[in-house]
Backbone as CSV, one residue per row, in Angstrom:
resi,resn,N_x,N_y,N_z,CA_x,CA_y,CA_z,C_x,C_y,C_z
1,UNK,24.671,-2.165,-14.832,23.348,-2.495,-15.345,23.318,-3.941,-15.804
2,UNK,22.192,-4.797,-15.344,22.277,-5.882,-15.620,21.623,-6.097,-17.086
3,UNK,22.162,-7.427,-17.818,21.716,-7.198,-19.217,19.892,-8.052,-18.658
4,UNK,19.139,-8.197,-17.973,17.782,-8.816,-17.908,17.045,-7.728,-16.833
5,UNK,16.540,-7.196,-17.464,15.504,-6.530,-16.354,14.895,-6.948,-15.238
6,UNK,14.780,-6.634,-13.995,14.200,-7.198,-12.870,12.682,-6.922,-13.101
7,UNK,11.510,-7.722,-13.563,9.950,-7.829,-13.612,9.645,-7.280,-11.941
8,UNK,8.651,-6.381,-11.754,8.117,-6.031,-10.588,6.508,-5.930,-10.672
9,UNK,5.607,-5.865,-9.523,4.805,-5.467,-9.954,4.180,-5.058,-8.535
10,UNK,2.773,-4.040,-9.014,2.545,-3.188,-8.338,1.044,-3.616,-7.723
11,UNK,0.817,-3.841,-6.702,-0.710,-3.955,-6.494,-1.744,-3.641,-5.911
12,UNK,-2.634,-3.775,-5.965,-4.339,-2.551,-5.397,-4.363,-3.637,-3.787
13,UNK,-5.651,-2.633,-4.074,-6.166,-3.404,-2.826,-6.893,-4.554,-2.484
14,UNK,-6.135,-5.389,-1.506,-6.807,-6.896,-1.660,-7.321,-7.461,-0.351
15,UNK,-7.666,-6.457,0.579,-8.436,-6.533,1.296,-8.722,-8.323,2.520
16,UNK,-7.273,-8.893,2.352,-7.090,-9.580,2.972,-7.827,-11.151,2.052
17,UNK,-7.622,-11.023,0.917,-8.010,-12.109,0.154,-6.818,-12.631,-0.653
18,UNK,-5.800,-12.728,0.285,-4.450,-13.351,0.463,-4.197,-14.313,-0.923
19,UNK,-4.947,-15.263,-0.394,-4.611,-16.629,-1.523,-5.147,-16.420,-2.708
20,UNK,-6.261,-15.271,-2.702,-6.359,-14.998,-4.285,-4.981,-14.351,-4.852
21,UNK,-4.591,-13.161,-4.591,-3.352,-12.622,-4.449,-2.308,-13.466,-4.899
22,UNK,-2.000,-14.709,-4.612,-1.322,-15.580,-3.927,-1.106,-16.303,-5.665
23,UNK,-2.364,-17.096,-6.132,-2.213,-17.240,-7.303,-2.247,-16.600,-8.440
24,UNK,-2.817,-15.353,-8.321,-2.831,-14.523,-9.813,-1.457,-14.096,-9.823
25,UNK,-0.147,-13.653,-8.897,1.103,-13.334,-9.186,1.679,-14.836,-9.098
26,UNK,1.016,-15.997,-8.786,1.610,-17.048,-9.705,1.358,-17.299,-11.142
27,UNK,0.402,-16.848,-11.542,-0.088,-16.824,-12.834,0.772,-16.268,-13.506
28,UNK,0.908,-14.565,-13.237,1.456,-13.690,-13.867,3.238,-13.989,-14.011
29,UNK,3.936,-14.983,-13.221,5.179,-15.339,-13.649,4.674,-16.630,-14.592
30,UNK,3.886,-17.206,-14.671,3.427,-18.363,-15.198,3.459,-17.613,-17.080
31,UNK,2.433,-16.552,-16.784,2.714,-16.074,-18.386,3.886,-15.306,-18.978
32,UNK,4.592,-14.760,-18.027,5.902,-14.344,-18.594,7.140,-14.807,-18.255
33,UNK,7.186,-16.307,-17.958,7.878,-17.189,-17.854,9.115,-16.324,-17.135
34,UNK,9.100,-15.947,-16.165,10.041,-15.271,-15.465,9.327,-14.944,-13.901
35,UNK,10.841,-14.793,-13.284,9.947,-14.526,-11.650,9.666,-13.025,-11.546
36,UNK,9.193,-12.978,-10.331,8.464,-11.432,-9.930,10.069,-11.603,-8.788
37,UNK,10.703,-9.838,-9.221,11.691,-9.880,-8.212,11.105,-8.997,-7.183
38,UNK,9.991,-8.084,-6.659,9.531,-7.188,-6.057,7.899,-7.332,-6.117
39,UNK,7.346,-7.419,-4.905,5.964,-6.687,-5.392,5.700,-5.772,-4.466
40,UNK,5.104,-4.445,-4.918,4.789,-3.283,-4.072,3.338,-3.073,-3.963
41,UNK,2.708,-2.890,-2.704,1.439,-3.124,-2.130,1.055,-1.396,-2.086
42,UNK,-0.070,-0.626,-2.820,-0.257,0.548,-2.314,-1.413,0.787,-1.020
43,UNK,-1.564,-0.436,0.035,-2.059,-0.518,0.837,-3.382,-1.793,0.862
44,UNK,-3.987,-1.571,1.830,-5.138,-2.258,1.799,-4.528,-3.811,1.637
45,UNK,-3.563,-4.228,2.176,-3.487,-5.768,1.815,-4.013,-6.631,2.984
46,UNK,-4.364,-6.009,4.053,-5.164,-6.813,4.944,-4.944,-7.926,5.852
47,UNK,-3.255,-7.861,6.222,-2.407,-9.346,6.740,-2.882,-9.587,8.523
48,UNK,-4.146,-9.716,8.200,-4.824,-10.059,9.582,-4.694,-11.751,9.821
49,UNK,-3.418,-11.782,10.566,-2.728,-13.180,10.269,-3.599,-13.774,11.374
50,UNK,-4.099,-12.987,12.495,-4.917,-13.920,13.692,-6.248,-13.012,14.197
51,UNK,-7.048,-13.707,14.805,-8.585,-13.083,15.108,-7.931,-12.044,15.686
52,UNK,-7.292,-11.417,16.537,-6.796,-9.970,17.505,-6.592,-9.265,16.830
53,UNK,-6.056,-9.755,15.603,-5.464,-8.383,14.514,-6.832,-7.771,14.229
54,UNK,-7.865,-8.700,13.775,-9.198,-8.003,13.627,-10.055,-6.863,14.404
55,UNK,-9.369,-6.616,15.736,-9.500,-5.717,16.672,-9.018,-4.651,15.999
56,UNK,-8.368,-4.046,15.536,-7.699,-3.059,14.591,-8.331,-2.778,13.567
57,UNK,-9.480,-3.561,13.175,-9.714,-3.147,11.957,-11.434,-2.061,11.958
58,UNK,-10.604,-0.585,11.083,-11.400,0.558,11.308,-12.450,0.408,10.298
59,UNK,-12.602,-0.541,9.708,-13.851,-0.469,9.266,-15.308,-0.559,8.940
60,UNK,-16.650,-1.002,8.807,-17.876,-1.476,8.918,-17.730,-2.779,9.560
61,UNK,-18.257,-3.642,10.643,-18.278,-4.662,11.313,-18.694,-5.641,10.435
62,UNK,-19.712,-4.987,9.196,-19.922,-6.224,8.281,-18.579,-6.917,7.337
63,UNK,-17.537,-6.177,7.647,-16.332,-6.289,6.482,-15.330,-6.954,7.696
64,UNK,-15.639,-6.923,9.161,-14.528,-7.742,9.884,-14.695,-9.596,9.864
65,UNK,-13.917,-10.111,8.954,-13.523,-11.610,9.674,-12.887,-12.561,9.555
66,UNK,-12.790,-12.273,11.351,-12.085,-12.842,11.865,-12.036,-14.006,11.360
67,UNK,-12.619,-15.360,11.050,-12.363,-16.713,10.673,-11.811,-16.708,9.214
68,UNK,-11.308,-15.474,8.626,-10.822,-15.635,7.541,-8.786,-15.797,7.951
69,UNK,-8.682,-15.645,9.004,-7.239,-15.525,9.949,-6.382,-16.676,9.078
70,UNK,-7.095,-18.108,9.444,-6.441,-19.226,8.861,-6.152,-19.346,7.724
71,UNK,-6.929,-18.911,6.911,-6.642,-19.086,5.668,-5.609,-17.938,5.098
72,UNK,-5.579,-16.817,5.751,-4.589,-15.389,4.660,-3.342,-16.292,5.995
73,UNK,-3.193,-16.811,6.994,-2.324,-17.218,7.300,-1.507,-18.319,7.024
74,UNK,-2.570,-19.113,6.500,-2.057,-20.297,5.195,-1.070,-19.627,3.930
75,UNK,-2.058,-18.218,3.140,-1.446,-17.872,2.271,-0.320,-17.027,2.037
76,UNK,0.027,-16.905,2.992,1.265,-15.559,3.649,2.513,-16.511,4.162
77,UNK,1.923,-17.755,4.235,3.011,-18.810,4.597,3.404,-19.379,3.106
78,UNK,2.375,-18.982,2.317,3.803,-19.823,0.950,3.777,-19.007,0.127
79,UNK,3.412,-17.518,0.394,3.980,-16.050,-0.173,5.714,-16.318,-0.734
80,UNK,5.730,-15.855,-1.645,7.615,-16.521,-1.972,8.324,-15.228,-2.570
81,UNK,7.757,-13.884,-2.301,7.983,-12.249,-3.374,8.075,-11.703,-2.705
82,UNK,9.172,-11.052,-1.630,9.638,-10.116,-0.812,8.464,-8.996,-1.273
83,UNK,8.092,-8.425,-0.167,6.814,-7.166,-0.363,7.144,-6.228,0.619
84,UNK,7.130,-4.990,-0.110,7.610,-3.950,-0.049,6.061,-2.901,-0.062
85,UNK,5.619,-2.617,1.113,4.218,-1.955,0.987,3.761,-0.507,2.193
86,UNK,2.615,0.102,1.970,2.368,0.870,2.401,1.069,0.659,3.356
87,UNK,0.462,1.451,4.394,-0.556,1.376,4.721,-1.970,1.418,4.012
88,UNK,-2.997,1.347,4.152,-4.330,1.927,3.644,-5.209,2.257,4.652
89,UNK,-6.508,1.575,4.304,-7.308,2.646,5.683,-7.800,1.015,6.527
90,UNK,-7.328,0.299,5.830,-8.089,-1.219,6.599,-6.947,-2.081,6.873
91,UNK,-6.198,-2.200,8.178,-4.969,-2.877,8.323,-5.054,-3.706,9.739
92,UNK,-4.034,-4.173,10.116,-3.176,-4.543,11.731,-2.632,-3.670,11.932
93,UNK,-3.022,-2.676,12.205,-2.251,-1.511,12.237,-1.097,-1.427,13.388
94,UNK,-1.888,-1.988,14.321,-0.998,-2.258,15.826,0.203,-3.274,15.271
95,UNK,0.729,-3.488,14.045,1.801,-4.549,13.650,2.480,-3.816,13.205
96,UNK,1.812,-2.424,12.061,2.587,-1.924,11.306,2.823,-0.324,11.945
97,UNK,2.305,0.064,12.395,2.851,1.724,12.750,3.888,1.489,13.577
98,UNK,3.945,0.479,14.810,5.464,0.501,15.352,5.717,-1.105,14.537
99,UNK,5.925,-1.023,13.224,6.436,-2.094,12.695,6.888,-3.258,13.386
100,UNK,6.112,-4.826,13.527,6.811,-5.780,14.279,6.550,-6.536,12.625
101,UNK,8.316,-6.264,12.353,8.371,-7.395,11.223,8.695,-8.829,11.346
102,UNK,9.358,-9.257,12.786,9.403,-11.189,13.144,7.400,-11.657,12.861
103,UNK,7.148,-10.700,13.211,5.305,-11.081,13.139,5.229,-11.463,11.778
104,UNK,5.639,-10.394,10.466,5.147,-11.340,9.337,6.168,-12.033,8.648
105,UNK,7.430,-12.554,9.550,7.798,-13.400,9.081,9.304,-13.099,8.071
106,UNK,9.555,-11.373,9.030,10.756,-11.112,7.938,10.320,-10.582,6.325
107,UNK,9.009,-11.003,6.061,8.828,-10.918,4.682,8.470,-9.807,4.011
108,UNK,8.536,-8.698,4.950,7.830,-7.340,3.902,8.853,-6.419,4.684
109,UNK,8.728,-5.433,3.902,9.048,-4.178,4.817,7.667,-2.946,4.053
110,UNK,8.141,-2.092,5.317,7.038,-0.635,5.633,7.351,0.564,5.771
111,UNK,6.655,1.285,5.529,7.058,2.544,6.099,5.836,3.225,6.556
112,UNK,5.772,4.158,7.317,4.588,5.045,7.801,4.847,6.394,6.926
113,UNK,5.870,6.962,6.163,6.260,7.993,5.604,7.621,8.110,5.480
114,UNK,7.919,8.144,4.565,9.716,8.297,3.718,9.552,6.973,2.482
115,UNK,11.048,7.001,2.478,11.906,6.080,1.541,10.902,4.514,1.672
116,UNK,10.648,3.603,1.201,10.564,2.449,1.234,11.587,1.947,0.788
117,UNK,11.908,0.656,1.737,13.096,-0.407,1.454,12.266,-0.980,0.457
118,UNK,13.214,-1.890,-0.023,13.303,-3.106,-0.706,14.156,-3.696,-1.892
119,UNK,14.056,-4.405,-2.865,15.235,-5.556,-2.972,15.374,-5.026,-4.909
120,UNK,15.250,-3.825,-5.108,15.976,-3.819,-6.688,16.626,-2.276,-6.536
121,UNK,17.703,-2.752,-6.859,19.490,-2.003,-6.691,18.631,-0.520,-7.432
122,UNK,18.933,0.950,-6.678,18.796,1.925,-7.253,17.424,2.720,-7.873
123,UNK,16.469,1.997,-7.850,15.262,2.219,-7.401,14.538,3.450,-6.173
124,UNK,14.567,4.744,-6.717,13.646,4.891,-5.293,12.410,5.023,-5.211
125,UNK,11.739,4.322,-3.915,10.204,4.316,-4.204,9.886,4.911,-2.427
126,UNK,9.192,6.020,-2.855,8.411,6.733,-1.700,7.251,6.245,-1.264
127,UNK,7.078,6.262,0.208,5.657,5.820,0.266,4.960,7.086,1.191
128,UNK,3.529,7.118,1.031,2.983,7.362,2.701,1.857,6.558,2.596
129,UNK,2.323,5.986,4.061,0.651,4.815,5.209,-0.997,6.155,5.554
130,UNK,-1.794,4.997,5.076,-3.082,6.005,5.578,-3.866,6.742,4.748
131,UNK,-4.489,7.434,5.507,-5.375,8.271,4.485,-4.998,9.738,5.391
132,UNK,-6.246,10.679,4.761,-6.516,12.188,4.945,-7.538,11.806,6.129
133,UNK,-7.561,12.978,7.460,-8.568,12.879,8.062,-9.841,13.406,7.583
134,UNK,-10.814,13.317,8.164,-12.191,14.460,8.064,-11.477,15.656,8.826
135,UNK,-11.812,16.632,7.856,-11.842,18.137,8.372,-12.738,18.297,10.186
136,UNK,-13.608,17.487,10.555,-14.352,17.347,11.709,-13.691,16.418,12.638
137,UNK,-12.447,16.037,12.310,-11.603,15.202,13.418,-11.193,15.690,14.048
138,UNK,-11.340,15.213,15.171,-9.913,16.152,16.142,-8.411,15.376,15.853
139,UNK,-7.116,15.539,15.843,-5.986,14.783,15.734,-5.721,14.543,17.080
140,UNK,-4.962,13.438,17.082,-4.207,13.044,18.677,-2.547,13.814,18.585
141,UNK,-2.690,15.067,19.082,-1.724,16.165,18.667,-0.540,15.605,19.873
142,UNK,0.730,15.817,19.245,1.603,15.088,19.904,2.318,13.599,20.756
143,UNK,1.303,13.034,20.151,1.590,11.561,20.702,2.210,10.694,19.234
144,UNK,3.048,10.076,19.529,3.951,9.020,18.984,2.875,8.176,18.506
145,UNK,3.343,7.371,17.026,2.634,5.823,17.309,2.561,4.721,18.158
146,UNK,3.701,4.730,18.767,3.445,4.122,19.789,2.796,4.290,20.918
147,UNK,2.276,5.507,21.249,1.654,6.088,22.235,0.205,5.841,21.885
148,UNK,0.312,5.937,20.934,-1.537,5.972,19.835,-1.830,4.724,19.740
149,UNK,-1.169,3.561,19.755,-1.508,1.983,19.415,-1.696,2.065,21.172
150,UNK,-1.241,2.114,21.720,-1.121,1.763,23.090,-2.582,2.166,23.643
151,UNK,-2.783,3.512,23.764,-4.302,4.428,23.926,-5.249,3.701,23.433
152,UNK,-5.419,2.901,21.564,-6.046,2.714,21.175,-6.511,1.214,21.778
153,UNK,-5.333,0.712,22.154,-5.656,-0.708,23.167,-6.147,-0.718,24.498
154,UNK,-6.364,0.368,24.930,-6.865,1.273,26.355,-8.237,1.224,25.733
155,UNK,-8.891,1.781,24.929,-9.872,2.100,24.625,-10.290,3.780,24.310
156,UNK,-9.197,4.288,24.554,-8.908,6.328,25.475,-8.952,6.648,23.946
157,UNK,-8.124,5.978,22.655,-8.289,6.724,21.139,-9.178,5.666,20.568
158,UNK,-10.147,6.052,19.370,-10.838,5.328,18.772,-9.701,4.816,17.838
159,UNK,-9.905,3.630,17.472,-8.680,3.153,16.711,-8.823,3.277,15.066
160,UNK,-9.801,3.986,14.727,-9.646,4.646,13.437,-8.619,5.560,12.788
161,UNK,-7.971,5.968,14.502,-7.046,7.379,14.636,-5.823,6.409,13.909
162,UNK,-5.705,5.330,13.908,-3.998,4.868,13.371,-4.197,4.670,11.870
163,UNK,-5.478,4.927,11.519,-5.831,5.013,9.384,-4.980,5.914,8.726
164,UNK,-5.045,7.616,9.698,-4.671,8.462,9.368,-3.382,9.035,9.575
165,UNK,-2.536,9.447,8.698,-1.184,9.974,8.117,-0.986,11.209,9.169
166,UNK,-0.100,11.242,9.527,0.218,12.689,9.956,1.422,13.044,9.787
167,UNK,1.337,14.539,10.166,2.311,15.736,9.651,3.342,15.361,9.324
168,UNK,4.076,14.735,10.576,5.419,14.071,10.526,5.615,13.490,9.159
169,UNK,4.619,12.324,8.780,5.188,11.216,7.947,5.043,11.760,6.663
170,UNK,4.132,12.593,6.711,3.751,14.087,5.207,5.515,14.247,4.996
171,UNK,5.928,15.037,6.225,7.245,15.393,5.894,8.435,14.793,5.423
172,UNK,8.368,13.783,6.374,9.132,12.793,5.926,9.318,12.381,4.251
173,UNK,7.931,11.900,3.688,7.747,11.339,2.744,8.402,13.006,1.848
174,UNK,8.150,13.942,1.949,8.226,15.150,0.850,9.537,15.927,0.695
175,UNK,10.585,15.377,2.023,11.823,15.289,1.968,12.699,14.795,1.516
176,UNK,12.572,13.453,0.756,13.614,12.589,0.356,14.004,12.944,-0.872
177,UNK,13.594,13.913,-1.386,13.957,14.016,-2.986,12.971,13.565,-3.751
178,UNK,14.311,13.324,-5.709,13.428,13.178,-6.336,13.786,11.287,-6.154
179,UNK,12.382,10.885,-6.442,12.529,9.373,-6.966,11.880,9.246,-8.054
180,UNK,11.707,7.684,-8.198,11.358,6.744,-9.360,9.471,6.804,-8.979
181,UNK,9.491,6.129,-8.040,7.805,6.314,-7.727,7.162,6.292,-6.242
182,UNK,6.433,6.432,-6.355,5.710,6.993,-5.160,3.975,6.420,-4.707
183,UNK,3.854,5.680,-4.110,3.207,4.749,-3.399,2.809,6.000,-2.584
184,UNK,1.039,5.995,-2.550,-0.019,6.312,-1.514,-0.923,5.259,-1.413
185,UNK,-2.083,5.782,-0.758,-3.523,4.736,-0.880,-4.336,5.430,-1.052
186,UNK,-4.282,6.750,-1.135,-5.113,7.406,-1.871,-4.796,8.459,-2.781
187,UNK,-5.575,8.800,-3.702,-5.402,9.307,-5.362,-4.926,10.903,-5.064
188,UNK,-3.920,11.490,-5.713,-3.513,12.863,-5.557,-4.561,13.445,-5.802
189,UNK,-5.196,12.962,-7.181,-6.041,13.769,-7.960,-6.936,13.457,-8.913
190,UNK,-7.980,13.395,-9.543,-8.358,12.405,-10.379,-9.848,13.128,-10.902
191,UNK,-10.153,12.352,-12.415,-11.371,13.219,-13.222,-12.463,13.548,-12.521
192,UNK,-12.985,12.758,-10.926,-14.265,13.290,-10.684,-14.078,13.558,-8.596
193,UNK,-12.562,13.807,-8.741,-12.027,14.557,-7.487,-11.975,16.048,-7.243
194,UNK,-12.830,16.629,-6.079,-12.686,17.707,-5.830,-11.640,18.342,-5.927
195,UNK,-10.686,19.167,-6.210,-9.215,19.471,-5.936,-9.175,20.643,-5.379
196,UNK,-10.194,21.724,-5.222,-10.149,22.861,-4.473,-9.967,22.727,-3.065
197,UNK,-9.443,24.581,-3.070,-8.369,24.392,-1.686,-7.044,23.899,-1.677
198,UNK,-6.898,23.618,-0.345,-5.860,22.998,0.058,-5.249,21.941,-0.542
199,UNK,-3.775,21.929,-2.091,-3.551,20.518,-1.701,-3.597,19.555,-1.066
200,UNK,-3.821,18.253,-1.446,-3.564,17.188,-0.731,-2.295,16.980,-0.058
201,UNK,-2.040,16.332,0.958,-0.830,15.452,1.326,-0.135,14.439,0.192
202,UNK,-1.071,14.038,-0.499,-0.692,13.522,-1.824,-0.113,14.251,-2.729
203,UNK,-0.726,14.842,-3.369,-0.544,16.077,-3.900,1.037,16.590,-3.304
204,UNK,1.578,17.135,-2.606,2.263,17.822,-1.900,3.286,16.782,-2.145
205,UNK,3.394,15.273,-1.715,4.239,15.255,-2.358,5.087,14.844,-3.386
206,UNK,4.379,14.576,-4.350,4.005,14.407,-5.667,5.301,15.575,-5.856
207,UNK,4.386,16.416,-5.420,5.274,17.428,-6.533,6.663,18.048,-5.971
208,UNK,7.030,17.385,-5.058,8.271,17.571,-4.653,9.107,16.332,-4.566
209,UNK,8.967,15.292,-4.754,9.448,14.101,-5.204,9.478,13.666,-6.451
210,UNK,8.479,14.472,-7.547,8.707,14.477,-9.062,8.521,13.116,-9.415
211,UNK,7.968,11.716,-8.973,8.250,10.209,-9.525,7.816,10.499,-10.765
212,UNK,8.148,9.307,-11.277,7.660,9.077,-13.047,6.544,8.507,-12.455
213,UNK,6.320,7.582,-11.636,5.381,6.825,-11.692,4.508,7.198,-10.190
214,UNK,3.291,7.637,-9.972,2.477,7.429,-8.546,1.663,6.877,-8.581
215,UNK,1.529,5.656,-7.600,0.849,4.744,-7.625,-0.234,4.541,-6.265
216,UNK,-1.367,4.474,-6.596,-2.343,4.960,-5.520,-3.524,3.687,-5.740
217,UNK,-4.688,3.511,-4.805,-5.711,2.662,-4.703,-6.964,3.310,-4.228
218,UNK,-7.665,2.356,-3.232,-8.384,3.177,-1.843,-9.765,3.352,-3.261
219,UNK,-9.769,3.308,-3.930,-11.144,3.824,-5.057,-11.997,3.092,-5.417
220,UNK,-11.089,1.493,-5.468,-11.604,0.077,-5.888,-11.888,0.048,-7.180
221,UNK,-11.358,1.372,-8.072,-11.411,0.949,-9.725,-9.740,1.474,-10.117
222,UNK,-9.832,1.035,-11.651,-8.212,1.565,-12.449,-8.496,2.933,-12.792
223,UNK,-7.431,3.508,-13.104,-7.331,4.697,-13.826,-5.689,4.740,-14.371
224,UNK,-5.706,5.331,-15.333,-4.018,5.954,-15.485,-4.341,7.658,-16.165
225,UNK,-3.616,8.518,-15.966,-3.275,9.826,-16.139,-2.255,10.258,-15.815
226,UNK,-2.027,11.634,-16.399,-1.153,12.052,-15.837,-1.207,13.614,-15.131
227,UNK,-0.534,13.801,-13.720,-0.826,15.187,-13.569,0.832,15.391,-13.105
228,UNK,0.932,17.603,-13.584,2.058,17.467,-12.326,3.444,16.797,-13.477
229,UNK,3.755,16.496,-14.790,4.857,15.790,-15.238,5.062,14.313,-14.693
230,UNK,3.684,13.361,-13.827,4.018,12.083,-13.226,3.341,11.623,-13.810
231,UNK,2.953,10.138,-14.278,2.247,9.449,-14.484,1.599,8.964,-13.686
232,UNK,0.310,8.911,-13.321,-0.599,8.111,-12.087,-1.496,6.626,-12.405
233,UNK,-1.185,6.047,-12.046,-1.718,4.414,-11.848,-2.462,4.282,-10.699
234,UNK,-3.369,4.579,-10.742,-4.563,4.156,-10.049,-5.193,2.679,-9.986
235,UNK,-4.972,1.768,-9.568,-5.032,0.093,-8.903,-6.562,-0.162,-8.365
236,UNK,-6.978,-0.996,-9.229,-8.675,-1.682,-8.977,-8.092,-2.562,-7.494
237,UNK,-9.134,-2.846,-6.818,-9.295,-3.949,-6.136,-9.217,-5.454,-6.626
238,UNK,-8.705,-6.265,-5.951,-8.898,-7.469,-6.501,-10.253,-8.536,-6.416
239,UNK,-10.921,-7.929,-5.392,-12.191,-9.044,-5.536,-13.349,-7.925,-4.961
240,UNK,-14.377,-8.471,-5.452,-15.673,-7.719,-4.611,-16.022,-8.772,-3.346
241,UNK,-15.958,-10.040,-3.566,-16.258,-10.745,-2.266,-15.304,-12.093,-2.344
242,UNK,-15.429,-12.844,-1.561,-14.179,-13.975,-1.308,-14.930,-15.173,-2.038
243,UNK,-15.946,-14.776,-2.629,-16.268,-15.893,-3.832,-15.793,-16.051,-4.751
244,UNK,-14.893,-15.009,-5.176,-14.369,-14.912,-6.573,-12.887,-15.502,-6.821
245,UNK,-12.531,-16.397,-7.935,-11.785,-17.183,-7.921,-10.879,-16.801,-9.056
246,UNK,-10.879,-15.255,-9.224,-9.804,-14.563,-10.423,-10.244,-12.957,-10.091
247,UNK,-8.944,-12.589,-10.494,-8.991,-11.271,-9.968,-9.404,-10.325,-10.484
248,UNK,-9.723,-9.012,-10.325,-10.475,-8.051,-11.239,-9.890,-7.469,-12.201
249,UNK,-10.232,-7.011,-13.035,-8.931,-6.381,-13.986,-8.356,-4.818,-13.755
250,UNK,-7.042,-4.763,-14.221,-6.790,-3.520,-13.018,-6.399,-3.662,-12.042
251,UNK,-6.260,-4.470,-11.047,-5.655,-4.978,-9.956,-4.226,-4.926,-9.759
252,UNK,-3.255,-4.721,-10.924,-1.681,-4.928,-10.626,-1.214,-3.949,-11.713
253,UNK,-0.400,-4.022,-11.399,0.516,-3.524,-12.235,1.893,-3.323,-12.765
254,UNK,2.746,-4.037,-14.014,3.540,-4.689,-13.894,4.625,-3.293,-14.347
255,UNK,6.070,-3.706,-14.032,7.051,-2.470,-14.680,8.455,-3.665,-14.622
256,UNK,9.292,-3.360,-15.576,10.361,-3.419,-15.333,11.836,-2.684,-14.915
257,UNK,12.743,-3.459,-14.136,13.725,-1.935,-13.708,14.930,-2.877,-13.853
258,UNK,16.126,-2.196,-14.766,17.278,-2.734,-14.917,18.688,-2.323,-14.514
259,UNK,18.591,-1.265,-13.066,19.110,-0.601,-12.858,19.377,0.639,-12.841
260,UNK,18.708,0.992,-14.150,18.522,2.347,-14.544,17.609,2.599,-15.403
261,UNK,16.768,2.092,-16.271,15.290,2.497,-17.107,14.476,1.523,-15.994
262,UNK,13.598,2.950,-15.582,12.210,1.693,-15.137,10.853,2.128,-16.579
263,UNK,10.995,1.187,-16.557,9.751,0.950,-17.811,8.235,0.195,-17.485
264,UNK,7.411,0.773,-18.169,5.578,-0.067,-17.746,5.242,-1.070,-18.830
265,UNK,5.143,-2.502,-18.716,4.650,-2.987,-19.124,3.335,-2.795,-19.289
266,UNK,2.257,-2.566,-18.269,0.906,-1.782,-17.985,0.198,-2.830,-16.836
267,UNK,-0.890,-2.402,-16.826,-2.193,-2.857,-16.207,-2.342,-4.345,-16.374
C-alpha cells in the first residue's frame, strides 16, 4: 500500500465537448494540487475524432456534428489521463465494439462487457457498453460485433443496433465476481424509475458483482443513493450546448484508491 492515495475520477456524459472536459479535469488537479491518476468515462464521451465517425452516430440528426471533428480532435490530442471507459447510446461505435485502440491513440481502453482495464494496482472496475433495447426491437440474434458493424456499414442493420448491450456482454459483465465498482450508462434503479418486472441488465449485475460504488449516466442529471448494499452515483452531463464555458455541476466524480481503501471524496 502506497503511503499517497492515487486521486481518480469518474465522469458523466460529455457528449463530445472534449475541450470542455479537457479543462475542468485541469482545473480539478489545479484545486487539489495533485494529478488525476485514472479517469473513468460511464459513457457518452463522444470521441468522434473525424466527420465518418459521425456516420455512427444513433442519434437525432439535430445532435450530429460533424465540423465539431477538429476541435474534440485538437482536444484528445493534449488529453494527458489514461481513460478507462464504457459505451453509452451516442458513440463511434464502429471504433469501439471491435475496439481499434491505434485510432485513439493508445489512450483509453474499453470494454463491451466484463472487467475494465486500467492503470491503479488492485482496483476492480466492471463495466457494460450500451443501453437496454425497446421491448418492440427485434435483436440481430447471433451475429458477432463484428458482423453487426460490418451489416451496419452495408446499410442491411440500422446502426442504432450497436447502442444496445447484449446477452453475451450481460454475462460477461455478471461473471467476474465481486468488485470495487461498476460502470453502466444507464441507472439500475432510481426515485422516479419504473422497476417492475423484469430486472434490469443493470440491476442483474449489480447484484452479483456487489461494487461499493455503481456508477451510471444516460439521465443528464446527479443523483446518489443507495440500493442492493451499493452506493449509486448517478453523473449530470457536462454541458447543455457547446456554448458553455464551465461544466455543470454533478458532472464528475472524484474517489481516492490506495491500494486497498477506495474512498469518495464526492460530486
Amino acid at each position: 500500500m502506497s503511503g499517497h492515495p492515487d486521486l481518480f475520477v469518474v465522469i458523466g456524459d460529455v457528449h463530445a465537448h472534449v475541450a470542455l472536459a479537457l479543462r475542468a479535469l485541469t482545473q480539478i488537479e489545479q484545486e487539489k494540487g495533485r494529478r488525476i491518476a485514472q479517469v473513468f468515462s460511464v459513457g457518452d464521451l463522444g470521441l468522434f475524432l473525424c466527420e465518418e465517425d459521425w456516420s455512427f452516430f444513433s442519434g437525432p440528426a439535430r445532435h450530429r456534428h460533424p465540423e465539431w471533428s477538429p476541435a474534440i480532435w485538437e482536444a484528445w490530442n493534449l488529453w494527458q489521463w489514461p481513460l478507462a471507459m464504457i459505451g453509452g447510446n451516442h458513440e463511434p461505435w464502429h471504433k469501439l465494439r471491435v475496439l481499434d485502440p491505434g485510432y485513439f491513440g493508445g489512450r483509453l481502453t474499453y470494454t463491451n462487457g466484463g472487467v475494465l482495464a486500467h492503470n491503479l494496482s488492485g482496483l476492480i472496475v466492471v463495466g457494460l457498453s450500451g443501453i437496454r433495447r425497446e421491448p418492440k426491437e427485434e435483436p440481430s440474434a447471433g451475429l458477432s460485433w463484428q458482423e453487426i458493424v460490418a451489416q451496419c456499414r452495408w446499410g442491411k442493420i440500422n446502426r442504432k443496433e450497436l447502442s444496445y448491450y447484449r446477452s453475451q456482454d450481460i454475462t460477461a459483465a455478471a461473471n467476474v465476481g465481486p468488485a470495487h465498482i461498476l460502470l453502466t450508462h444507464d441507472w439500475p434503479t432510481g426515485p422516479d424509475m419504473d422497476d417492475a418486472g423484469t430486472p434490469s441488465a443493470e440491476q442483474l449485475i449489480a447484484s452479483t458483482v456487489r461494487p461499493k460504488f455503481h456508477f451510471c449516466g444516460h439521465h443528464h442529471r446527479s443523483a446518489a443513493f443507495a440500493t442492493g448494499g451499493t452506493e449509486v452515483r448517478a453523473l449530470n452531463m457536462i454541458a447543455d450546448n457547446a456554448r458553455q464555458d464551465r461544466p455543470k455541476p454533478g458532472w464528475a466524480w472524484l474517489g481516492t484508491w490506495d491500494g486497498e481503501t477506495l474512498r469518495e471524496i464526492g460530486l
